[in-house]
N, C-alpha and C positions, 0 to 999 in steps of 0.2 A: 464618405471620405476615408475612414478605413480600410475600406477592397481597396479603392484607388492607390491608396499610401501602400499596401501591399503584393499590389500589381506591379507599380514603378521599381518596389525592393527586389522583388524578382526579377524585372528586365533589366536594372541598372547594375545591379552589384554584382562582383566577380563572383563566378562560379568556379569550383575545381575540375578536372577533366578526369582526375581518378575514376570517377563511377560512369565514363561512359565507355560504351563496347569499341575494342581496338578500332573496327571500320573508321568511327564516328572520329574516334582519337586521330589516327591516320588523316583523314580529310584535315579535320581541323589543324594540324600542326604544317601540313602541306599548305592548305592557304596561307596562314601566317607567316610561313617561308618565304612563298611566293611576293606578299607584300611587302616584307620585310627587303626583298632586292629591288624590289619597285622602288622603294623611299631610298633607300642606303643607295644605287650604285648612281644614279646621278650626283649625291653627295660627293662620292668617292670619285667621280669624273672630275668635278670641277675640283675638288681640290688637286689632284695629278696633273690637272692644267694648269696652277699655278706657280707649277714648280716645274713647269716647260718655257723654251725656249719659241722664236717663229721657227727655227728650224725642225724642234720636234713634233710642231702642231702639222707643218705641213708636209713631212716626210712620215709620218705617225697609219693608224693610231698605235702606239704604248701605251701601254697596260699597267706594267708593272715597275715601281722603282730600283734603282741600282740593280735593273735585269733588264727591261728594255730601254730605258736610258739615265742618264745620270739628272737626278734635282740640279736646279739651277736657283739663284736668288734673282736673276736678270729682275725679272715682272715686279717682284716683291721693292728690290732699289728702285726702279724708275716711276711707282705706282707711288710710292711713300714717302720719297724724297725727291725727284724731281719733279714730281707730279702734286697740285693741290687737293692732296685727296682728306689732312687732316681739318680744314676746313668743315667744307660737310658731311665730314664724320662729326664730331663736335656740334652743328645744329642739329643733323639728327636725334644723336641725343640727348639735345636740350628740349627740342621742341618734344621727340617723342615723350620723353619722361614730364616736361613740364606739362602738356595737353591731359595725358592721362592721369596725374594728381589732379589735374583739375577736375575731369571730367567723372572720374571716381567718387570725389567730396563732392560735389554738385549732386553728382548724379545719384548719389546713397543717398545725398538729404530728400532727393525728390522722391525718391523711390520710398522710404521711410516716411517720409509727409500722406503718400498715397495708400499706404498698408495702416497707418494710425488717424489718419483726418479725413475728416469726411467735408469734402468740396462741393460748392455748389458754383460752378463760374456762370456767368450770366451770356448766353450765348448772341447778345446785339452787341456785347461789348468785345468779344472775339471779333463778332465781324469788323467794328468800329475800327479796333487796333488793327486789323491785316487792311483796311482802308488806306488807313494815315500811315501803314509803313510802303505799302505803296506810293502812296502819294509824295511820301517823303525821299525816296530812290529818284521819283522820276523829277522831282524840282530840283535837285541836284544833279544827277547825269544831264538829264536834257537842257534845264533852265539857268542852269548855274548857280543857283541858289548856293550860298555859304550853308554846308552839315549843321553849323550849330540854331544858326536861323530857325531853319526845316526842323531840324529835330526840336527847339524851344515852341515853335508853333505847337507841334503834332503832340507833343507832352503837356501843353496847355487843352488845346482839344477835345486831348481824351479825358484830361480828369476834369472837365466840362460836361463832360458827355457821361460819364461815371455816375454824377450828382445829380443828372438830368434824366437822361434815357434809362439809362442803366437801373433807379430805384423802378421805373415803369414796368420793365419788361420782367416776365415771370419764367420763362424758360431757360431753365439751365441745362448745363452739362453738368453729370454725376463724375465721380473715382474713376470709373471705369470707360467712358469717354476720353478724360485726358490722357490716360494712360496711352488707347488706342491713337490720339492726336501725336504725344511724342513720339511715338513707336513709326509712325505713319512718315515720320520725316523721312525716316530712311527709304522709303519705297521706290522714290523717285531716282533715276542714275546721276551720280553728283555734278554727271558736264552739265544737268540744268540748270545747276546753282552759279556754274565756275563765274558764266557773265558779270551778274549782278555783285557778288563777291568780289570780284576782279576791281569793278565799277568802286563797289564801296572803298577799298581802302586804298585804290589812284586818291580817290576823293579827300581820305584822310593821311596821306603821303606814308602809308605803311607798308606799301610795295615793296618787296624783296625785304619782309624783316623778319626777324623769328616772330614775334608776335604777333604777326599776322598769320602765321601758321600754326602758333600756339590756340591763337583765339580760333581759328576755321576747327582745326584737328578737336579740340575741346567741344563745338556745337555741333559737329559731322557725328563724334562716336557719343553721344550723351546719352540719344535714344537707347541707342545698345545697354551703356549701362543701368538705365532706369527697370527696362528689360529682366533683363539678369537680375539684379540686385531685389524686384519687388520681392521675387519668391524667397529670398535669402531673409527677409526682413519676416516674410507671414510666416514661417516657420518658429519663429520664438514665441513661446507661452508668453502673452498678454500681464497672466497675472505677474510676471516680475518686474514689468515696467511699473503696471498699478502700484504694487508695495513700493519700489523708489519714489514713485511718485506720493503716495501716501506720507513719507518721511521728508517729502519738501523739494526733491529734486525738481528741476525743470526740463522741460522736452529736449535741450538739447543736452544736458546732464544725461540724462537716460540713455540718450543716443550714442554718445561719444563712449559713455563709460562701460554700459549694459547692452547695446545692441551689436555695436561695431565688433566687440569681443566674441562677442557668441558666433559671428557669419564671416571671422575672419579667413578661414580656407574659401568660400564663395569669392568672397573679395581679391585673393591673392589669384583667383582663374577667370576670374574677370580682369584683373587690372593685366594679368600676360596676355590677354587676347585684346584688350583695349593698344594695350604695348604693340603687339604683332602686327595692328592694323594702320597706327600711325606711325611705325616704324618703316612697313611696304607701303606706305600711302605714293602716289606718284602723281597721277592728273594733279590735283591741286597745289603740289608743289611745283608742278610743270607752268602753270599759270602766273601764280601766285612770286616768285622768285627768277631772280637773272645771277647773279656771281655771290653778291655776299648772304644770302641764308639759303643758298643751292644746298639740298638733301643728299645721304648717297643712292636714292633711288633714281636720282633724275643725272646724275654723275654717273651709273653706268649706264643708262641710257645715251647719255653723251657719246660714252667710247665709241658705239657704230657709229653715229652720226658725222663725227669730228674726223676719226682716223681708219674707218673701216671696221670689218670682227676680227680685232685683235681677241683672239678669246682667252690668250695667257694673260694678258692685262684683264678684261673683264671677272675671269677667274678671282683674280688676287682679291678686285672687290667683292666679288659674290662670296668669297671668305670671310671675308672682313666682317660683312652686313648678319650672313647668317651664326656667325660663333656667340655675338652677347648672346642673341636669341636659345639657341641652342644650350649656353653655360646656365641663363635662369630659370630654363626650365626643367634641365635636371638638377636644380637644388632645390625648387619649388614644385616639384613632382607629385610627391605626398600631400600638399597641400592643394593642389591644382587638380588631383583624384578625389579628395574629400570634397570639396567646393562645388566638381559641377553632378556630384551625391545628392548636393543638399537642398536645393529647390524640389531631384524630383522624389525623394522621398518624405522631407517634411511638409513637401508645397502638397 
């Protein structure tokens, strides 16, 4: 465990370039450069486009402001005010922000459940439940069944089957099973899901609502977080929970107070990437939403669709979309460098 933890210190942490030989130094600052126009001038494109006219897009290209043509606000008025763009600016982010708190505290309890408890799930009763949730989709979609009908059956069932089957059967699944099972959700590409998702909340009349994107975006990135967050959690010394514990605390006392504190830079670089994910999230919004909880990712896809590539209008959005992103991550920089440090040095 030691080499490991010293190998990772090595490959992960900044190194200085003082002690390397010019050649080495030279290459190195020339790729860096190189990247750095990679990232940067697409930036710099779409913003210059926002501040174009159609005439300067299609008389173009310009380069340069108040040199090759004069900023215009045209895109900016007609995007902002005649156009419903503060809408789904505003579900974005509610849903974004409201998914990832959730999917963060979820997703740390679970992760923290799986680094301190040791599980034994019963695996007749996995299959049981992936049974009756089937069964409970298709007597609704197909049969018509009232959800709560279906669902009062199927929760009857299983803690039937619980009291029954379930003391019988001796094979379980360990820690390190479920962990693999969350993780595994993501494997699959999400158009497999969009159906039966789509299906369920026709079913429960929450088509086109935030909540219905709150609740998909929360159970789409949770894997992720369980992911991320285990290694955050098996890096604290043990014996400091023991002693709260010793003094009477309770597991979630310990949690909230003593763990969460200690892995809070892992937490702040997981929750911008949880952020970043249902921020650009698009298919499920595409499905999922018609006018009232429209995202802005499915709103600049609109613009080709509707009026052509106006690309001075799509510009103004593709500003709009990436500036939060871009302002929290340079405040939360340092903390977002420390964070994804620290699984793989203490992990």
């Amino acid at each position: 465990m030691t080499e490991n933890r010293s190998l990772m210190r090595r490959l992960f942490e900044p190194k200085s370039l003082d002690h390397q030989a010019p050649a080495a130094k030279f290459v190195t600052y020339a790729l860096l450069f190189i990247w750095s126009l990679v990232v940067l001038i697409p930036l710099y494109w779409v913003l210059i486009t926002a501040f174009k006219n159609q005439g300067d897009v299609a008389n173009g290209p310009f380069y340069l402001p108040f040199i090759d043509f004069q900023p215009k606000t045209d895109a900016w008025h007609f995007m902002l005010v005649e156009n419903n763009t503060i809408g789904p600016y505003i579900n974005s982010v509610v849903v974004s922000l409201g998914s990832t708190f959730l999917a963060l505290l979820i997703g740390s309890l679970a992760a923290y459940a799986l680094v301190r408890i040791r599980f034994r799930v019963k695996l007749a009763m996995v299959g049981i439940f992936l049974i009756l949730l089937v069964a409970v989709i298709v007597a609704v979609a197909t049969f018509g069944v009232p959800w709560q009908i279906a669902l009062a059956v199927a929760i009857a069932l299983f803690v039937l089957a619980l009291f029954t089957v379930g003391r019988r059967m001796k094979l379980a699944l360990g820690n390190r099973d479920v962990e693999f099972w969350i993780i595994s959700n993501r494997i699959m590409p999400p158009i497999v899901a969009v159906l039966p998702i789509y299906v369920m909340f026709q079913q429960l009349r929450l088509l086109d609502t935030q909540f219905a994107l709150i609740a998909t975006y929360t159970a789409v990135n949770l894997p992720i977080v369980v992911w991320l967050t285990r290694d955050f959690f098996a890096g604290i010394p043990i014996d400091l929970e023991e002693s709260a514990e010793i003094d009477g605390a309770s597991k979630f006392r310990v949690f909230f107070t003593i763990a969460l504190p200690l892995v809070r830079s892992g937490l702040v670089a997981t929750f911008l990437l949880v952020l970043i994910l249902a921020w650009n999230e698009y298919l499920l919004a595409l499905f999922l939403t018609n006018a009232d909880a429209q995202t802005m990712p499915v709103l600049v896809s609109a613009q080709n669709t509707t009026r052509g590539p106006q690309w001075w209008n799509m510009s103004v959005l593709i500003v709009i979309m990436i500036a939060p992103v871009v302002i929290i991550a340079t405040f939360l920089q340092k903390h977002i460098a420390r964070g994804l440090l620290v699984g793989a040095v203490k992990g």
